[in-house]
Wavefront OBJ file of the C-alpha trace (Angstrom):
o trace
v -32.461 42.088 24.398
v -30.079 42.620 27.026
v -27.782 39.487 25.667
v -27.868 40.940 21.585
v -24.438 42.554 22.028
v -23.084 40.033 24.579
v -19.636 40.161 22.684
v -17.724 38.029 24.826
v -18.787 34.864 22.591
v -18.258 36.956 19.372
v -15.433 34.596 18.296
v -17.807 31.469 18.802
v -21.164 33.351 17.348
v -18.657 34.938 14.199
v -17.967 31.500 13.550
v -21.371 29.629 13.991
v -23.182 32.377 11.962
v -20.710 32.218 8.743
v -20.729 28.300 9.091
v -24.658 28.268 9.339
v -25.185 30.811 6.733
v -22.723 29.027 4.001
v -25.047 25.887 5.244
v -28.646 27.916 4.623
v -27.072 29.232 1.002
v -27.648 26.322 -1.446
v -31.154 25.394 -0.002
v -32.317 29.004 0.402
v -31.617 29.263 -3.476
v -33.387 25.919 -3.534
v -36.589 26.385 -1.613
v -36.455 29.893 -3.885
v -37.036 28.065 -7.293
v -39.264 25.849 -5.688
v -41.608 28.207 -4.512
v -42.337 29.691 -7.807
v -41.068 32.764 -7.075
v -37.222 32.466 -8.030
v -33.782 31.835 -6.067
v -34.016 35.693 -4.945
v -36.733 35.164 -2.585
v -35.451 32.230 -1.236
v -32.271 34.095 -0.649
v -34.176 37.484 0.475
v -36.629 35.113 2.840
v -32.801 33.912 4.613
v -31.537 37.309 4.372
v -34.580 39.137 6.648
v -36.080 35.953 8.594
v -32.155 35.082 9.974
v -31.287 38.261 11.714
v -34.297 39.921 12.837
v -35.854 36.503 14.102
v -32.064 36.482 15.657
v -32.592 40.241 16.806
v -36.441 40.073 17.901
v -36.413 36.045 19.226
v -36.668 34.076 22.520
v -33.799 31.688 21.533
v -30.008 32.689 21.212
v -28.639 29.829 19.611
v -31.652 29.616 16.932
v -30.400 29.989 12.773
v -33.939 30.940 10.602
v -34.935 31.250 6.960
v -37.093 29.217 4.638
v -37.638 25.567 5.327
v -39.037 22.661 3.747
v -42.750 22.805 4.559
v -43.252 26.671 4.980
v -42.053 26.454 1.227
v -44.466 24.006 0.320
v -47.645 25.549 1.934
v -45.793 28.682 0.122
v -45.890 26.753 -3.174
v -49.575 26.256 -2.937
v -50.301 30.144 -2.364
v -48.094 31.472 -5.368
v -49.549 28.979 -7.802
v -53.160 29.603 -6.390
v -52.799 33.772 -7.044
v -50.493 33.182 -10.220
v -53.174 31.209 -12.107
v -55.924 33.505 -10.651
v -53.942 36.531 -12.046
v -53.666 34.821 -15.999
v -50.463 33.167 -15.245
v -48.887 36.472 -14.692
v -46.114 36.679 -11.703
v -45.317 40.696 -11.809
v -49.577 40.927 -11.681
v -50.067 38.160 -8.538
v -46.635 39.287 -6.608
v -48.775 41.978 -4.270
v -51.130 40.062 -3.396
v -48.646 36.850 -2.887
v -46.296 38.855 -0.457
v -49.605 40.240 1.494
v -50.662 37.319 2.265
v -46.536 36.924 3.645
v -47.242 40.087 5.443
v -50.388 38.736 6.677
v -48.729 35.544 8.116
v -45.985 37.052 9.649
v -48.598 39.783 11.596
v -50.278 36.324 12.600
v -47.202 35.222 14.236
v -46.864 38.080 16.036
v -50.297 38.270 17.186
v -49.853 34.596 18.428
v -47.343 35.720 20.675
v -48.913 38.456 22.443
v -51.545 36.946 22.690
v -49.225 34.078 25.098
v -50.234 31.414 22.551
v -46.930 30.076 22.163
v -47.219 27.462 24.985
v -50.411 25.531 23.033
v -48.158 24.949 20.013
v -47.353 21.592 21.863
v -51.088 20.387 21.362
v -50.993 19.125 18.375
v -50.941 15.808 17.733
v -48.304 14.016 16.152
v -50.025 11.591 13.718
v -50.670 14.806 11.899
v -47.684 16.825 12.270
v -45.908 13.384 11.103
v -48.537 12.812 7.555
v -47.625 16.334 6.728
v -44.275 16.507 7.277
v -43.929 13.044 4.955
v -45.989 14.468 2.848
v -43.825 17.314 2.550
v -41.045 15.337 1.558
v -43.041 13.527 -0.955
v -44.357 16.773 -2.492
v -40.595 18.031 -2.832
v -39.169 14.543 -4.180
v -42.128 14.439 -6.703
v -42.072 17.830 -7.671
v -38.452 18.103 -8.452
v -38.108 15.181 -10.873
v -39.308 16.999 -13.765
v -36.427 19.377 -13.106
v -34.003 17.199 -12.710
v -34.762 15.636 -15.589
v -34.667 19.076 -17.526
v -38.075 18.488 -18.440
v -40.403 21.942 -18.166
v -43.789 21.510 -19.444
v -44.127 25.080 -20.740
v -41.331 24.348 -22.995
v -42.931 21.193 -24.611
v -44.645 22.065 -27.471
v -46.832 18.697 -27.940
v -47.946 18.955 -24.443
v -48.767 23.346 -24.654
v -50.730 22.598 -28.490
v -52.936 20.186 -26.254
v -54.411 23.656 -24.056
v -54.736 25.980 -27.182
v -58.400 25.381 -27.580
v -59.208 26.009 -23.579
v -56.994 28.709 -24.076
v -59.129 30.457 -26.493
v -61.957 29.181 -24.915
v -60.901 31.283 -21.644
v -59.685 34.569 -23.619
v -63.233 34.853 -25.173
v -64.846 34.666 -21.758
v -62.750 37.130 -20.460
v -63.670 39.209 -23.688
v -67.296 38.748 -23.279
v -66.439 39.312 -18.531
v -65.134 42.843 -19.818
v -67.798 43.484 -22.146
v -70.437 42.842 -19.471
v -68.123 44.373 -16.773
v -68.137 47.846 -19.380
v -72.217 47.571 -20.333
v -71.387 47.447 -23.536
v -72.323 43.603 -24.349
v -74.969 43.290 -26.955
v -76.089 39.484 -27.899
v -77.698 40.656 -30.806
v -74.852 41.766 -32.053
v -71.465 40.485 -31.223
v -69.483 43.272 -33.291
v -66.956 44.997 -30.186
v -66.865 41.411 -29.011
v -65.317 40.099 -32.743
v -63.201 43.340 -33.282
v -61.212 42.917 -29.674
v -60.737 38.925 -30.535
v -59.271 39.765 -33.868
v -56.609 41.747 -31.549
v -55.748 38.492 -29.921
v -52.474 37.876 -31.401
v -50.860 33.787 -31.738
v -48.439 34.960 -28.765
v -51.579 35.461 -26.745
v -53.441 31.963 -26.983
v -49.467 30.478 -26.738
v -48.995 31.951 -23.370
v -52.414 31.408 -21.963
v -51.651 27.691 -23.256
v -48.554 27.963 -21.257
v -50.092 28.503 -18.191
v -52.620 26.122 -18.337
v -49.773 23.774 -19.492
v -47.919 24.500 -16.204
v -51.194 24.525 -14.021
v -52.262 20.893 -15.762
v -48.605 19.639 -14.446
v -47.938 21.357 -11.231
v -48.170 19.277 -7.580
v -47.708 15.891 -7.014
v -50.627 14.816 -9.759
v -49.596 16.724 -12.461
v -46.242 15.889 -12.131
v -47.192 12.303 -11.983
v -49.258 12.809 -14.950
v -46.647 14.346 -17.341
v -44.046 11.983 -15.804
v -44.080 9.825 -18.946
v -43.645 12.832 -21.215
v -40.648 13.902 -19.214
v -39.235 10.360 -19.375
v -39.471 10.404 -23.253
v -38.062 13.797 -23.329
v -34.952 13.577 -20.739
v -32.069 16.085 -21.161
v -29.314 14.010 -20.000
v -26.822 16.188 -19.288
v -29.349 17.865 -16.365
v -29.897 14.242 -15.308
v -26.431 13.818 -15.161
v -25.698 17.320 -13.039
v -28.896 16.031 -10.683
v -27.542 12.698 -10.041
v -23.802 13.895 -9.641
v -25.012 16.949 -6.873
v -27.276 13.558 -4.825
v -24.233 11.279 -5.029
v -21.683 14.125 -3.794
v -24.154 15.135 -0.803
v -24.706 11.312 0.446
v -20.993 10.257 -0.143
v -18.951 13.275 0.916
v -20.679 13.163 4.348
v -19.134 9.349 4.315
v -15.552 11.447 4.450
v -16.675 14.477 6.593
v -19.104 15.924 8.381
v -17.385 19.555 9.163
v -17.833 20.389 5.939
v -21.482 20.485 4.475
v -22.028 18.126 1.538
v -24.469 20.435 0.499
v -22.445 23.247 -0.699
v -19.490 20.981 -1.500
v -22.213 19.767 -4.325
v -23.617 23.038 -5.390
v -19.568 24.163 -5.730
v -18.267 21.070 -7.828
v -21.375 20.606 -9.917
v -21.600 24.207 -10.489
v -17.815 24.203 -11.454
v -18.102 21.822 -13.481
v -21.004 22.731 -15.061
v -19.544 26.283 -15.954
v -15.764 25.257 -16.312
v -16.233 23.224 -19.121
v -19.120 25.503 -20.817
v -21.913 22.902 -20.847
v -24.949 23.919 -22.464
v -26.955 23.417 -19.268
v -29.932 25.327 -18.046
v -29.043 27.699 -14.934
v -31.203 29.642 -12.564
v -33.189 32.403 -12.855
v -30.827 35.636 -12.687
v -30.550 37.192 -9.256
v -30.859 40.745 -9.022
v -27.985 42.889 -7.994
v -27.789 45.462 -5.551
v -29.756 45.704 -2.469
v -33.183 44.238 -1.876
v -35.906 46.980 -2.431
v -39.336 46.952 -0.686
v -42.246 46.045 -3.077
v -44.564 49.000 -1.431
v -46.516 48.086 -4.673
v -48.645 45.567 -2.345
v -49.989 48.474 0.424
v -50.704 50.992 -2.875
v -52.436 48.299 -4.628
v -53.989 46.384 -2.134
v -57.372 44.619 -2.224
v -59.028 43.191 0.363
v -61.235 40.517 -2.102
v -57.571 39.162 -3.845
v -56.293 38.043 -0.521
v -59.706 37.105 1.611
v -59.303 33.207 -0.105
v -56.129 33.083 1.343
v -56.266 34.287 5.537
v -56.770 30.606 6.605
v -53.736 29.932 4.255
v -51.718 32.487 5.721
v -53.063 31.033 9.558
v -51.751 28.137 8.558
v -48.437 29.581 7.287
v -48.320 31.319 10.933
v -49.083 28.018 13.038
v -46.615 25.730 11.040
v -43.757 28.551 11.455
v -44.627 28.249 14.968
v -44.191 24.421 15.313
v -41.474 24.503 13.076
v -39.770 27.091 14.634
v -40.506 26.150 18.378
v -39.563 22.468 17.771
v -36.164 23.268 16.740
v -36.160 25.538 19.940
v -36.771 22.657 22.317
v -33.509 21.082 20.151
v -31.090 23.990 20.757
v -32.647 23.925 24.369
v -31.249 20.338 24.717
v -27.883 21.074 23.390
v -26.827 24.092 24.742
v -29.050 23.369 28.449
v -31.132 26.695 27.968
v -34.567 27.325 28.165
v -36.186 29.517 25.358
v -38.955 32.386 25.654
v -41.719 30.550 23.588
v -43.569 33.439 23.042
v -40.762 35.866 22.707
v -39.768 33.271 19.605
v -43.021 34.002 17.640
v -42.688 37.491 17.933
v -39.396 37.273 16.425
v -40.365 34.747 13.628
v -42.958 37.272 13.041
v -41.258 40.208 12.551
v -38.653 38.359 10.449
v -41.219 37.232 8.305
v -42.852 40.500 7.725
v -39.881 42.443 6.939
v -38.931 39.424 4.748
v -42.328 39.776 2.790
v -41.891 43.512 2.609
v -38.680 43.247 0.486
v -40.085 39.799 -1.583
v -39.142 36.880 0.407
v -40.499 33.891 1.122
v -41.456 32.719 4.807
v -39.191 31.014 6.830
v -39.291 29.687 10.527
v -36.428 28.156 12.912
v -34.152 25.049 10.424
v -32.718 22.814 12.845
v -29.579 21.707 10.509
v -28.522 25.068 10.438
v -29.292 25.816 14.394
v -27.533 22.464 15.045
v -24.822 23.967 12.964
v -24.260 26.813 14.232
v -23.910 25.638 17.953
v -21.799 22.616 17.217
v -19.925 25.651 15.162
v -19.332 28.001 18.461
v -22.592 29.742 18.646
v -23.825 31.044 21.960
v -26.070 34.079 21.726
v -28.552 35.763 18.812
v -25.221 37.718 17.395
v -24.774 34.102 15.751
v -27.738 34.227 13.665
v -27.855 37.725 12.941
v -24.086 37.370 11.510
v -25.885 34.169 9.236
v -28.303 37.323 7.405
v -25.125 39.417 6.999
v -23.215 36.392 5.226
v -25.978 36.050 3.242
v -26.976 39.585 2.277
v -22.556 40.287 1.291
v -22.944 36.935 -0.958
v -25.777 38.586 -2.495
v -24.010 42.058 -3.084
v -20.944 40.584 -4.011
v -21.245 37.098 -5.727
v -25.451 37.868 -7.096
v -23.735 37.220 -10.996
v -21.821 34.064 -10.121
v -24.948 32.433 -8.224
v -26.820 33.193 -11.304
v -24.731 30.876 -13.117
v -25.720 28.086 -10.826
v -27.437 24.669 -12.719
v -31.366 24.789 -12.087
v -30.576 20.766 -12.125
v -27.681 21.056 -9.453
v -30.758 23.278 -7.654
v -33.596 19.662 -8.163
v -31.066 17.525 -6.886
v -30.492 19.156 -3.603
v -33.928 19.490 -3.260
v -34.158 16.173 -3.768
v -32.034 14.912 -0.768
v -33.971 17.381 0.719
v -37.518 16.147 0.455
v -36.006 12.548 1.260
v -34.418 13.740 4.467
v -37.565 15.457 5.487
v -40.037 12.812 5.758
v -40.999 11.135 8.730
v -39.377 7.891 9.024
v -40.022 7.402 12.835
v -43.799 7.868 12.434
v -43.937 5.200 9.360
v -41.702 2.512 11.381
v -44.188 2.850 14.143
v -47.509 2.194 11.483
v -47.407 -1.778 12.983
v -47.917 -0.771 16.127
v -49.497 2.570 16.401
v -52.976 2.582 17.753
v -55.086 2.416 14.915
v -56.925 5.733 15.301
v -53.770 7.623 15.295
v -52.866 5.475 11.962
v -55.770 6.990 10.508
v -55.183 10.451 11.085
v -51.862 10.252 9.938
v -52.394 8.486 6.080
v -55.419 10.817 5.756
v -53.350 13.612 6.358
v -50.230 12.033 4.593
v -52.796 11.180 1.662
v -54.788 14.383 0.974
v -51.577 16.881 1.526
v -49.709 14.702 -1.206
v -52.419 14.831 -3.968
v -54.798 17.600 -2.426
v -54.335 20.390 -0.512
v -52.276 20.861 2.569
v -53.767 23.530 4.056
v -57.491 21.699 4.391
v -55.443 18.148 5.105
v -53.798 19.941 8.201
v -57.486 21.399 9.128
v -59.319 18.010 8.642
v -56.307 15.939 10.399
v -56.704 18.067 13.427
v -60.202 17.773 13.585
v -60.403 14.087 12.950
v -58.069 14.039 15.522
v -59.654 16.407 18.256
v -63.292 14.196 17.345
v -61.140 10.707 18.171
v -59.970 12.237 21.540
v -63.074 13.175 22.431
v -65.101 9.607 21.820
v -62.005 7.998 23.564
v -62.146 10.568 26.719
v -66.194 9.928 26.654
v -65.336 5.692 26.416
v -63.146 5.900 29.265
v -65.395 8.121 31.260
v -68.201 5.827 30.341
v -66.524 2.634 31.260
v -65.504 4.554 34.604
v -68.757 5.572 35.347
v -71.656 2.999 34.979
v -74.396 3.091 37.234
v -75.110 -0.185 39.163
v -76.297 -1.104 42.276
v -73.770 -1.155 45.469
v -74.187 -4.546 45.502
v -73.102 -5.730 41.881
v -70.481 -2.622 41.657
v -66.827 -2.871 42.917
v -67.347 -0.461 46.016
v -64.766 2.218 47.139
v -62.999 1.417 50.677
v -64.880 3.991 52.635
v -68.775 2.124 51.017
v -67.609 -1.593 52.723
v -70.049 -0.731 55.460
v -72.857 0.952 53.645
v -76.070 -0.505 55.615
v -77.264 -3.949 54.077
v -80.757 -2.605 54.465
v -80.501 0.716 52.041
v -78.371 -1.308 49.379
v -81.562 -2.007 47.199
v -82.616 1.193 47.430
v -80.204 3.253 46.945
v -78.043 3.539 44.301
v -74.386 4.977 43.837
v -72.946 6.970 40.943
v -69.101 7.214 40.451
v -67.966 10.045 38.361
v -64.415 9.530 37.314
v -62.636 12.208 34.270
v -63.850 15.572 33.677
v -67.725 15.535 32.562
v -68.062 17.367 29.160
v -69.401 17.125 25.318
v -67.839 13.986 24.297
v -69.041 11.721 27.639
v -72.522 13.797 28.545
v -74.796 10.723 26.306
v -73.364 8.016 28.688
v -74.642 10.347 31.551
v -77.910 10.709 29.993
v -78.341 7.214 30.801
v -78.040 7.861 34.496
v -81.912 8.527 34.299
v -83.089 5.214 32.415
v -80.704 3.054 34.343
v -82.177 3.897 37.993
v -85.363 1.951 38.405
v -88.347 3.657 40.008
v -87.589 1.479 43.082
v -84.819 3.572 44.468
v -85.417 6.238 46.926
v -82.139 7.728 46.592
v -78.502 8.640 44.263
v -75.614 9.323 45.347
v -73.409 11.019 43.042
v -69.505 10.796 43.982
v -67.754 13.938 42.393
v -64.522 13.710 44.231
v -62.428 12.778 40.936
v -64.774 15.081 38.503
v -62.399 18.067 38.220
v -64.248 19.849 35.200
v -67.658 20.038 33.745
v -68.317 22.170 30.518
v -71.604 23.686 29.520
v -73.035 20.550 27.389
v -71.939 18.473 30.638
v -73.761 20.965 32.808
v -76.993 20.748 31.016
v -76.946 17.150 30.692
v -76.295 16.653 34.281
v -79.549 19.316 35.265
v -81.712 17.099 32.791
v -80.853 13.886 34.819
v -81.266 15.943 38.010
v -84.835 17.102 36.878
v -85.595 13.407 35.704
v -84.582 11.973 39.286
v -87.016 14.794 41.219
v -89.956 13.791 38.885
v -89.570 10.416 39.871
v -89.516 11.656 43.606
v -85.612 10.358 43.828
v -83.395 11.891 46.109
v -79.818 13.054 44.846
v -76.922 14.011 47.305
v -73.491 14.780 46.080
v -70.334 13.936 47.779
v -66.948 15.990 47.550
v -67.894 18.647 44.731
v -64.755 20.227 43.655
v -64.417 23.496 43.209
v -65.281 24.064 39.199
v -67.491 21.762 39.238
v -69.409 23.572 42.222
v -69.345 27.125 40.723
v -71.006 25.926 37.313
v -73.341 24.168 39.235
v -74.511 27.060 41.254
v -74.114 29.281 38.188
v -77.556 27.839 36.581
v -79.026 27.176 40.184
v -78.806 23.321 40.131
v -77.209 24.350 43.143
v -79.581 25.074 45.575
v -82.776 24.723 43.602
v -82.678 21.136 42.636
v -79.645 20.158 44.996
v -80.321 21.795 48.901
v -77.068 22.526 50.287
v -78.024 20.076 53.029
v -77.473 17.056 50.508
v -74.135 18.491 49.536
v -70.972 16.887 51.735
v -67.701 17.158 52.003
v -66.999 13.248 52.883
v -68.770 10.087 51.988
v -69.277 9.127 55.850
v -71.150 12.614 56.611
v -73.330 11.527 53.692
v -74.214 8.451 55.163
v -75.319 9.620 57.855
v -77.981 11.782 56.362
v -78.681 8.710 54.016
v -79.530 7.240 57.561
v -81.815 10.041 58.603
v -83.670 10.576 55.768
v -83.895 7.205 53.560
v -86.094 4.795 55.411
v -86.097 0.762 54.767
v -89.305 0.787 53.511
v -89.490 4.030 50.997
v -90.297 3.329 47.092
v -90.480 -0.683 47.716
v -93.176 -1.282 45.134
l 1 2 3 4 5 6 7 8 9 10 11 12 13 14 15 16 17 18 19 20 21 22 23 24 25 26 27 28 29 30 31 32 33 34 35 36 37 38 39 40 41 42 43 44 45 46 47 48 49 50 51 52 53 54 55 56 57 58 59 60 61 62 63 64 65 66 67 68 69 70 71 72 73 74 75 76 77 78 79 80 81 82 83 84 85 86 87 88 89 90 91 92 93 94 95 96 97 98 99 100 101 102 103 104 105 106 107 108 109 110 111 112 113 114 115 116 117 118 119 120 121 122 123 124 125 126 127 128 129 130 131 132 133 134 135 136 137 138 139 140 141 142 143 144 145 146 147 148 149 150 151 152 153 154 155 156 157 158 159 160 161 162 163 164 165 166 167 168 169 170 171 172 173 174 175 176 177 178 179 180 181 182 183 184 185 186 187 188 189 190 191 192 193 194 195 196 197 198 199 200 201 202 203 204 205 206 207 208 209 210 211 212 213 214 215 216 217 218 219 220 221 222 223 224 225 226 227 228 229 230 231 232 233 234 235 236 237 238 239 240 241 242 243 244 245 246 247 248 249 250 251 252 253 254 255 256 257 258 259 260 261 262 263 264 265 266 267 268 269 270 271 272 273 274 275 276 277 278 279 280 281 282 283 284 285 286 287 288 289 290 291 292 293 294 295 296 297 298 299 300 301 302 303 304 305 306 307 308 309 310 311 312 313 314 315 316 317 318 319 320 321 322 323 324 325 326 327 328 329 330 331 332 333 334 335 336 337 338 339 340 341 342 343 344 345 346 347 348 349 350 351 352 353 354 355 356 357 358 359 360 361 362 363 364 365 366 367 368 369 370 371 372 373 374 375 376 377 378 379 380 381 382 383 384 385 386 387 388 389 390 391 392 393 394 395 396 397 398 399 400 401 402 403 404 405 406 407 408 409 410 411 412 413 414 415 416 417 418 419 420 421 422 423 424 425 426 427 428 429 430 431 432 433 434 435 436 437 438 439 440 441 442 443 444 445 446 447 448 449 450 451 452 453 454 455 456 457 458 459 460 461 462 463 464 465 466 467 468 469 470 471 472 473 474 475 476 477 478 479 480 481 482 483 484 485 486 487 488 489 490 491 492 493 494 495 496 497 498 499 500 501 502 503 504 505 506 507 508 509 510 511 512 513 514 515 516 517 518 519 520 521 522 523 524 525 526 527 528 529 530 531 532 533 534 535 536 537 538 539 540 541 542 543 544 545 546 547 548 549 550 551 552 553 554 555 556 557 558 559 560 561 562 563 564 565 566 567 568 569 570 571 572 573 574 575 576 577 578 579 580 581 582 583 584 585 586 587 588 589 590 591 592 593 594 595 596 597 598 599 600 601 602 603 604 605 606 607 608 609 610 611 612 613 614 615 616
């Protein structure tokens, strides 16, 4: 904390902050709408995640608030508790921002628990499908907007719901009924008396939110595509396509401004100046932000339990996200950030952020990037970045309102373009074809499914491929044979000519665990009953694990059946202590047939193996 108020860079970190903060603006607005839960959380989630990630963090130079892909796992929690609450936003938005809460709590549980380092572990294949997948997601999503298409609003497309919807008003009837002991099958009178209180308005709305259920992610939106294209609004096509063109071209003329908000200004202007009749955002509330304490006084355990592996996967991406873009301000400015320090921060920017309605964020490399290209030196930078943001929304909360939600789809657009993985899809030609795999399957079933599970399954496809190729290449490093037929090690050349058909050597080369103990097992089966004696070389065996352990006793006990001596050479020091931890070591090893170096262990070989033992 000791650098917070190190004011002797204010000029530079004044500057980066305002420049990164005017950068984070139009897509915190952005990612807002798209989450479902309007432009004010987006702008709230900037607001709280910016300076107390700044404030609380482990790297100075860092600029946070809500990103592409912690606003598309955020997407798929808000629509999840929406439709499970009748479609009803005001009902769903306690449990919603627990489940914030909950993620940011994760974060900081991550890093005291010194987790921060293991980020780094996962693979790329799947950190590249999901991040394309993101940008697909986005790109797909925000057609229908741009084309001023909203499938609530179509009356064809609602009509087509109105029998589910009454369908689903009468169950919850008879649910309530059955819920108050006062359902009678014989006699269906309360149940007829509270449907004739179902008004039109009521089956319209519930139609309405099956409407918007049918069309929302990539499938729905792909579904009512054709509707959309019958039913464009041109002039929000127009105000799309005018806010992409201005952010590609105008960074063909500059870079120092950012295209971004040069589009959201003209558009806007434009939009307003000349009094279109265009659709703008939802309104953004005035005054400061106010803590929804609703979620601790109505708080149930059962409406957020669905949702913790959601909101542990909400905590883990923040943590990539945010400690990737770390490693990038590392590289430019030649610091070194506190890894663990960083997901405290994120943390306890998130949480605050939930308390007061915002959606999650994590560290946004444009804007970091930004702000130290802009002057930025210490956390004062992206603390100022919160304060921009918080005086735009005190002072300038009625003009944003006026903002196109078209102008809003285009830049998302451009966004979910600029987001996908283009490196990773280049490389599909050449990539090993395992790690192709893992990434379509992840790129695939995050698209059209579910990202959460898509993440889970793409790491575990991945961990199970690591492990058969660790156990391949410790099998293919480790196959019994006799001295003989096997490429011998320098210090074997002069193993006596008389012992080498009797007794056999065992090179163990990579750690022996789960994924490598069934080419072990063969040890056993591949040692005929002729040999008097194994040596097992553990000199390059730096790690055994329980399933390794046990395999190795069962081939041990195997061997002393068969009246087969076993002596080990250069047991490491892991190795060693698991071994003696179940007694292999000294019940079915001796410590006399344990040795340091392969030359002491021929000499034993010499004492106690004789020409003529096991010939049969």
């Amino acid at each position: 904390m000791k650098n917070v108020f190190d004011f002797k860079h204010l000029k530079g970190d004044l500057f980066g902050g305002i420049t990164a903060g005017i950068v984070a603006l139009p897509l915190a607005l952005a990612f807002g709408v798209s989450s479902g839960l309007g432009p004010s959380a987006g702008l709230y989630g900037a607001i709280f995640v910016s300076f107390f990630a700044a404030l609380f963090g482990g790297t100075s130079t860092q600029i946070s608030g809500p990103t592409a892909p912690m606003t598309a796992v955020s997407m798929v929690v808000i629509a999840g508790i929406i439709a499970v609450n009748d479609g009803d936003i005001n009902k769903a938005l306690p449990a919603i921002l627990t489940v914030f809460l909950l993620a940011g709590l994760m974060q900081i549980g991550l890093g005291l628990m010194g987790l921060g380092k293991y980020i780094k572990y996962i693979p790329y294949p799947v950190v590249s499908g999901f991040m394309t997948a993101i940008g697909i997601i986005i790109l797909v999503t925000q057609i229908l907007p741009a084309v001023g298409y909203y499938p609530k609003e179509d009356t064809a497309f609602v009509n087509q719901f109105k029998p589910e919807a009454e369908e689903m008003i009468l169950n919850n009837i008879l649910k309530d009924e059955a819920g108050e002991g006062i359902l009678v099958l014989e006699n269906f009178r309360e149940t007829i008396k509270r449907a004739e209180n179902i008004s039109q308005e009521d089956i319209l709305k519930e139609s309405q939110t099956l409407a918007a259920s049918e069309a929302s992610g990539v499938l729905g939106a792909i579904k009512v595509l054709p509707g959309a294209l019958r039913n464009i609004n041109w002039l929000e096509l127009l105000l799309a396509l005018g806010t992409i063109l201005i952010i590609y071209g105008f960074k063909r003329i500059t870079t120092a401004v950012p295209s971004t908000l040069v589009a959201l200004l003209v558009m806007s202007g434009i939009a307003y100046g000349f009094n279109l009749n265009y659709r703008p955002i939802e309104e953004i509330p005035s005054g400061l932000p106010i803590p929804h304490l609703e979620m601790f006084t109505t708080f149930s355990l059962s409406s957020i339990t669905p949702y913790i592996f959601t909101a542990l996967t909400l905590a883990l991406l923040g943590a990539i996200d945010s400690l990737l873009t770390s490693v990038v301000a590392d590289n430019m400015t030649k610091t070194k950030h506190k890894p663990n320090k960083e997901l405290v921060g994120q943390g306890i920017g998130n949480s605050i952020g939930a308390l007061f309605g915002g959606i999650p964020g994590a560290g946004a490399t444009i804007r970091t990037v930004v702000n130290i290209k802009s002057g930025g030196k210490t956390r004062l930078s992206g603390m100022m970045a919160g304060v921009l943001l918080l005086v735009i929304l005190l002072s300038l909360g009625p003009v944003a309102s006026q903002i196109p939600a078209a102008v809003l789809a285009g830049i998302l657009i451009t966004v979910g373009i600029g987001v996908m993985d283009y490196k990773g899809l280049k490389a599909i030609p050449y990539m090993p074809r395992p790690e192709v795999i893992i990434m379509l399957v992840v790129l695939v079933l995050s698209s059209v499914w579910n990202l959460v599970y898509a993440v889970g399954i793409g790491l575990v496809i991945a961990s199970l491929m690591f492990m058969k190729k660790m156990g391949d290449l410790t099998g293919e490093r480790s196959v019994v044979k006799k001295l003989l037929k096997e490429k011998a090690w320098g210090d074997e050349l002069d193993f006596p000519e008389n012992l080498k058909e009797i007794v056999y050597i065992k090179h163990i080369k990579g750690p022996l665990f789960f994924g490598s103990t069934s080419d072990f097992q063969h040890l056993a089966a591949q040692i005929p009953d002729t040999a008097a004696a194994v040596i097992i070389r553990m000199g390059r065996m730096q790690y055994v694990d329980q399933s390794g352990l046990y395999a190795m006793e069962d081939v041990l006990v195997d061997l002393a059946k068969r009246e087969i001596k076993v002596v080990l050479v250069d047991v490491l020091k892991q190795p060693r202590y698991m071994l003696e931890r179940i007694d292999i070591i000294p019940d079915l090893i001796p410590k006399e047939q344990i040795f340091k170096t392969f030359k002491e262990c021929i000499y034993w070989i010499k004492e106690n193996v004789k020409e003529e033992e096991k010939q049969i």
